[in-house]
N, C-alpha and C positions, 0 to 999 in steps of 0.2 A: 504493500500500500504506500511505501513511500514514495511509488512514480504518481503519484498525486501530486507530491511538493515539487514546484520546479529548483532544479539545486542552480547552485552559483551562488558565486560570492557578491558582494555588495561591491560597490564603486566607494571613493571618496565623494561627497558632500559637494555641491556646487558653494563658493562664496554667498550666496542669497538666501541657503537655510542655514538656521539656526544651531549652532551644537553645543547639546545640554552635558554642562562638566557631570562626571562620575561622583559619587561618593561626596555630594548636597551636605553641607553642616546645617544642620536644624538643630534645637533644642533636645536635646541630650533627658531633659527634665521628667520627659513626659513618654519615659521609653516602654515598649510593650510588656505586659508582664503574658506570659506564657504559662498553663498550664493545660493537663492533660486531663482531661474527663472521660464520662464516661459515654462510648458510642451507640448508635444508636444502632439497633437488633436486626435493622435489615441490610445494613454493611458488610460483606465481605471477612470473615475473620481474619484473615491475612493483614486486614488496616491492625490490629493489634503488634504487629512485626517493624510498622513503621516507626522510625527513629526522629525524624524532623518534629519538636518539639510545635512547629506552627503549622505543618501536614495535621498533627493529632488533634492539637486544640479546632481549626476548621472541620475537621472530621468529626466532631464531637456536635458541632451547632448544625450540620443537613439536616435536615426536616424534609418530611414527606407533603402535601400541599392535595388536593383534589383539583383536578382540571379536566372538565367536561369536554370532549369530541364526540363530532356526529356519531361514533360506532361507541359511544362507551367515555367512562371516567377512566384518568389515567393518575396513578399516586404518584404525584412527579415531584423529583427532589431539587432543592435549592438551599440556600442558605439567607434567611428571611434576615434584614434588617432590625441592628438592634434597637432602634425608635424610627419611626414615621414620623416625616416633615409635612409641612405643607406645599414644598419645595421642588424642584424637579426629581426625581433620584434618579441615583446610577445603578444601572443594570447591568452587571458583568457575563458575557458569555466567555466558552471555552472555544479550544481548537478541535481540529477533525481526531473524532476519538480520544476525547480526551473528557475532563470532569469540570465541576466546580473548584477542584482543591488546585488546578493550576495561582487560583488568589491567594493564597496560603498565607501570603507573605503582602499584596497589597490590598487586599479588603481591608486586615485592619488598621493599617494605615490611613487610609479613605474616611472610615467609622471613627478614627480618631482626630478627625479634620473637622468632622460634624455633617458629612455626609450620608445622610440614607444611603446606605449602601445592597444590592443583592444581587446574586452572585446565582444563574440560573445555568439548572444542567439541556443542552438540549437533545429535545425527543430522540430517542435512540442511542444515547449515551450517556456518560454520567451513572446517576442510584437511580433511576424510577424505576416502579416495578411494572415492568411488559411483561407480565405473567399471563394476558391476554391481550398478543404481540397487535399492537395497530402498525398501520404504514410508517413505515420513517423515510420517507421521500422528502425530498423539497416541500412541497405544499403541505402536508403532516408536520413538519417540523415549522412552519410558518404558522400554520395555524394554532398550533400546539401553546405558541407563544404568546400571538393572539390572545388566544384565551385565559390564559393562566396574567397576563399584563389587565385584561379586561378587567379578569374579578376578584383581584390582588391588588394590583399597583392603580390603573384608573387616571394616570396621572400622566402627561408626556414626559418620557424617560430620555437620559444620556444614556444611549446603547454605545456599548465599549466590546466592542469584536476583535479577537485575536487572531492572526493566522487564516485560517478557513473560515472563524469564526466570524471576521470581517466579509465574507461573502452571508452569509447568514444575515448578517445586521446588514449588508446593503439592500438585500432581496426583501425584507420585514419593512425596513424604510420606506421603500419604495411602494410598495404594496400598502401600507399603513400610514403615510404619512401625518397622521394626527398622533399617532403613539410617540413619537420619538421627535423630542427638541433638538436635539444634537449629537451628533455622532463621532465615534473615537473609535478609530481604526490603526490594529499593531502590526506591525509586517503580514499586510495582507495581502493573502492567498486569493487572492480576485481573480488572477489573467486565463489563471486555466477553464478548459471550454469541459466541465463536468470530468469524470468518471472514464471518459475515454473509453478504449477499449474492455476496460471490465466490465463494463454495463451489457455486452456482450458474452461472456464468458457462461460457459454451463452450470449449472448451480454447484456441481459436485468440486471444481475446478475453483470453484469463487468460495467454497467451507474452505477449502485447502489452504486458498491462499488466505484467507481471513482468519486462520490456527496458526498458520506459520507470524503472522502478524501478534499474534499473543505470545510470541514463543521471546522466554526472557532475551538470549543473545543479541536477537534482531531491536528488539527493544534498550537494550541496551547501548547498541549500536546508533540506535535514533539520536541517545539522548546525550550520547559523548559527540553526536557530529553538530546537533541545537546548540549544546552551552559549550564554554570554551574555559579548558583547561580545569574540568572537574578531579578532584581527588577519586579515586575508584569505591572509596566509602560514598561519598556524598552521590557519585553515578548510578550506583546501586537502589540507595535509599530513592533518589528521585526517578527511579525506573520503574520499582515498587511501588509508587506513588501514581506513577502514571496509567500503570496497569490496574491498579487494583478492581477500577469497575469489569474487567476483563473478567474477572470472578464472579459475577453475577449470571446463573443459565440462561437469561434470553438473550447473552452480548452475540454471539455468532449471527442467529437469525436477524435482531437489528441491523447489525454491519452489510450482511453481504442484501437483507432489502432496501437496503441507503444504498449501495453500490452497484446493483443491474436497476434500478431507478433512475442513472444518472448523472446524480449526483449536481450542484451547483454551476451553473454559467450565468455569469452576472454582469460579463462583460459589457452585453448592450443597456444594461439598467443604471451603468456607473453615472451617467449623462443626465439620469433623470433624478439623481440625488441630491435634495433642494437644502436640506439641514446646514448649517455649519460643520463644518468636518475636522480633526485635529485628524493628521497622520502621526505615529511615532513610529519609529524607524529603527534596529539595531543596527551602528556600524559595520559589525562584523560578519552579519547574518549569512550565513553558506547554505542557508534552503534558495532562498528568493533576491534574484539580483535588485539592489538597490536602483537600476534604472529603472523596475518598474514603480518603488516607491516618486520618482518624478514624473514618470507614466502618470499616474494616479492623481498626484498633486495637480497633474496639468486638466486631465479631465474635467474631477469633481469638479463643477461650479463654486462652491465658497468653502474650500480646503484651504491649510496651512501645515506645514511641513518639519517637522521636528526629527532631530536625528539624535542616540545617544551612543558615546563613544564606549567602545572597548566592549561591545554587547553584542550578543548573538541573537537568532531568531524570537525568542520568547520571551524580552525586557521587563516583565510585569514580575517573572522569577528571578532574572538576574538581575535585573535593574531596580528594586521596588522602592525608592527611595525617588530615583526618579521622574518613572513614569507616574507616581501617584502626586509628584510635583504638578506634573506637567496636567494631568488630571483635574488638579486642582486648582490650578492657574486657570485652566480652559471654562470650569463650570462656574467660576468665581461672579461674574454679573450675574446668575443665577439664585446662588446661593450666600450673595451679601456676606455678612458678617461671620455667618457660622462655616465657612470653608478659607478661612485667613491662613495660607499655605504654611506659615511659620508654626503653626499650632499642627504640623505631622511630623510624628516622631521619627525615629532612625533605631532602623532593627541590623541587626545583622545577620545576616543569611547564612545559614550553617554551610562550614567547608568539608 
């Protein structure tokens, strides 16, 4: 599955964007406290194996949620905001196959800003339970959202898409343009035209390859070519991390019906993306060439372009000091008083 990601390395920065220095001095005062509780009974027991002290605490707050689709309720997991505003909030999605707990590290940052912050898994990946599997196509996973934003949140959200997940948040956009104020897009996985040749592929041929995709090595492999210059303890732990919804019995059937569905082309919708747009950008990034981070910039109608140095494809883990800057600088006419960028603490990321 990783011929989804287009690889290549990133360019250097034209003079006209922005580059956000590494390792942000903020207020020391007001630093995270961490602990580990206790998880909730439909997670995976293998999350008890994980070691990242802000993997366990996130893991500990997913909550199940009821969200009505035409065929049925689906128990869909997220991680619910610790007070509602009256304010825009932020909505965090994840990458292709991937969770909630990719935030681990910048939700509480964001919540410690005074940010409504949540953090939503979507359809077909993540914790919900498809124990009576719906579609996870494009339009099931838009609608999915839909709904779950309709009779939850009710409120026009800062959708925040990572990776793939950036095509998810343009396609909802686009399609919903009342739900969503503004949009923050992280090395987005936009350009590719869907699923390509798997969407083709015979069911028996598309389990195989979606077993080899759980198979620790190959995952392992992912997550040493993402981040840059991981210790083989901390590769490990955030490979385990990555995997863990992989442990849930409907991940195969989700995957391979998001994968002969499709899968996302958003190309032609980039044009019709009316929001405010923040791009962030990892310097380093060796999925996704940085020429198409000005691709992108140049599209979007009311885009601006932000790049962080010494970071690879997924800034919100490596960077989260960061990008929850950059977050907070963007939503700030928004949220007045109570997102004063100075008031986000500074964690440090386990090596």
């Amino acid at each position: 599955m990783l011929t989804l990601l287009s690889a290549g390395a990133g360019g250097s920065p034209p003079p006209a964007f922005h580059l956000i220095e590494p390792n942000l001095k903020w207020s020391n005062s007001r630093r995270l406290r961490i602990w580990a509780g206790e998880f909730p009974d439909f997670l995976p027991k293998q999350v008890e194996k994980i070691k990242d002290p802000y993997a366990r605490k996130l893991a500990s707050r997913i909550d199940r949620i009821p969200v009505n689709l035409s065929k049925g309720c689906v128990m869909s997991s997220c991680v619910k905001p610790k007070e509602q505003t009256d304010a825009n909030p932020v909505v965090l999605l994840h990458g292709f196959d991937s969770s909630c707990l990719e935030w681990r590290y910048t939700l509480p940052m964001l919540e410690e800003a005074g940010l409504e912050t949540w953090a939503v898994d979507i359809l077909g990946w993540g914790f919900s339970d498809l124990g009576r599997l719906p579609l996870c196509d494009v339009a099931s996973k838009r609608d999915h959202l839909y709904q779950l934003w309709s009779t939850y949140i009710k409120r026009p959200m800062v959708l925040v898409g990572p990776s793939l997940g950036s095509a998810v948040a343009i396609d909802f956009s686009v399609k919903y343009p009342e739900a969503v104020h503004r949009l923050v897009l992280i090395d987005a996985s936009v350009y590719t035209e869907g699923t390509g040749n798997l969407a083709t592929l015979p069911k028996a041929v598309a389990y195989a390859g979606v077993y080899l995709l759980k198979s620790l090595p190959l995952r392992l492999y992912a997550t040493s070519l993402v981040f840059n210059g991981l210790p083989l303890s901390t590769c490990i732990d955030w490979t385990n991390i990555g995997r863990l919804h992989c442990s849930l019995p409907w991940w195969e059937d989700a995957l391979v019906n998001f994968m002969i569905s499709g899968g996302y082309n958003v190309i032609s919708q980039i044009e019709h993306v009316k929001q405010n747009t923040l791009i962030i950008w990892g310097e380093d990034d060796q999925i996704i060439d940085y020429k198409l981070a000005v691709r992108l910039h140049c599209e979007l109608p009311n885009a601006i372009l932000r790049q962080i140095p010494k970071c690879g494809h997924i800034p919100h883990v490596e960077k989260p000091d960061a990008v929850s800057r950059l977050i907070v600088d963007f939503v700030r006419p928004d949220q007045a008083q109570r997102a004063n960028p100075e008031s986000v603490p500074t964690i440090s990321v386990p090596a």
